[in-house]
C-alpha positions as CSV (number, residue, x, y, z in Angstrom):
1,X,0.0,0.0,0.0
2,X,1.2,3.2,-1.0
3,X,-1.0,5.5,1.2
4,X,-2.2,4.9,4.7
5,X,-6.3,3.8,5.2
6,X,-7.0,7.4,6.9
7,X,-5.4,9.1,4.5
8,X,-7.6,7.7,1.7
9,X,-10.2,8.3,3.4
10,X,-9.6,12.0,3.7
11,X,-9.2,12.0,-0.1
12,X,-12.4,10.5,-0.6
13,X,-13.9,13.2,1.9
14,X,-12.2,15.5,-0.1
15,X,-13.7,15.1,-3.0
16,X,-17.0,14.8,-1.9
17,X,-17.2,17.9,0.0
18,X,-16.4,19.6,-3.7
19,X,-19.6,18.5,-5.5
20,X,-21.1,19.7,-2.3
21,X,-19.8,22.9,-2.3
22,X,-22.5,26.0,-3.3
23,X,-22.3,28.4,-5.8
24,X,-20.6,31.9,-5.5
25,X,-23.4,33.4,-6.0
26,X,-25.3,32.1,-2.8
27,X,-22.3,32.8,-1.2
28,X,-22.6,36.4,-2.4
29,X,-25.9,36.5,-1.4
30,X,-25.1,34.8,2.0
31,X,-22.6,37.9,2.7
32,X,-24.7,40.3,1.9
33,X,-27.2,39.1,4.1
34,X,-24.9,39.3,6.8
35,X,-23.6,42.6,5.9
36,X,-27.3,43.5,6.4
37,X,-27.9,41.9,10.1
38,X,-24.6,43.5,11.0
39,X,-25.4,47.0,10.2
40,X,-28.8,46.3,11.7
41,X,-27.5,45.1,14.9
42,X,-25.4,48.5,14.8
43,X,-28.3,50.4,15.0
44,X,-30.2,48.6,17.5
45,X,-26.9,48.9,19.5
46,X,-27.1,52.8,18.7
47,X,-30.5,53.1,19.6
48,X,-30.5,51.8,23.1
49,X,-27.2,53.5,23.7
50,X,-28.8,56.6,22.9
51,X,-31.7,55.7,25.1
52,X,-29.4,54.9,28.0
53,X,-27.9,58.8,27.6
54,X,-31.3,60.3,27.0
55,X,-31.9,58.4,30.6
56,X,-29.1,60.7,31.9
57,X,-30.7,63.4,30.8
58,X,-28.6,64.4,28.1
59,X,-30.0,66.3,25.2
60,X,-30.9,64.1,21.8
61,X,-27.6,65.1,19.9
62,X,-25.6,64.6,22.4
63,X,-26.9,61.1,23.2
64,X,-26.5,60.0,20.1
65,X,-23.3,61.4,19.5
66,X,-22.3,59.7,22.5
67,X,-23.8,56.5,21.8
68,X,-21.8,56.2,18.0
69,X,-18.6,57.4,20.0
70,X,-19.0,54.6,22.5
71,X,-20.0,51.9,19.8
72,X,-17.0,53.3,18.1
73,X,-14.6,53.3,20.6
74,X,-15.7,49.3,21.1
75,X,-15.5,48.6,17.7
76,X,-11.6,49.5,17.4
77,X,-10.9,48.4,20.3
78,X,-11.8,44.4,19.5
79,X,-10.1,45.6,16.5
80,X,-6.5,46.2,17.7
């Protein structure tokens, strides 16, 4: 024998997974999907931060420039 039993068997596995393997263009579509869950998560994150600084009394500008800073700020820092 020239190749180990696992090892065939991976190469079988192999090819199997690539006539399972979806288009590009559901995979597109998959990412852009998730682009738009991600940007709506971003502002349901905005709005109840903004809510939170509207609790604090703080006018409506400045909660919601606080609230984009602070998502901001957590953003880059999971970032770096």
């Amino acid at each position: 024998m020239d190749k180990p039993f696992s090892a065939r068997l991976l190469s079988a596995n192999a090819v199997a997974n690539i006539g399972d393997s979806k288009p590009v263009g559901e995979l597109n579509q998959f990412r852009r999907k998730s682009a738009v869950v991600e940007h709506f998560l971003y502002l349901e994150k905005l709005y109840l931060l903004t809510q939170e600084y509207l609790g604090l009394n703080l006018p409506l500008t400045d909660s919601l420039r606080a609230a984009e800073a602070d998502l901001w700020s957590i953003a880059h820092a999971v970032r770096t």
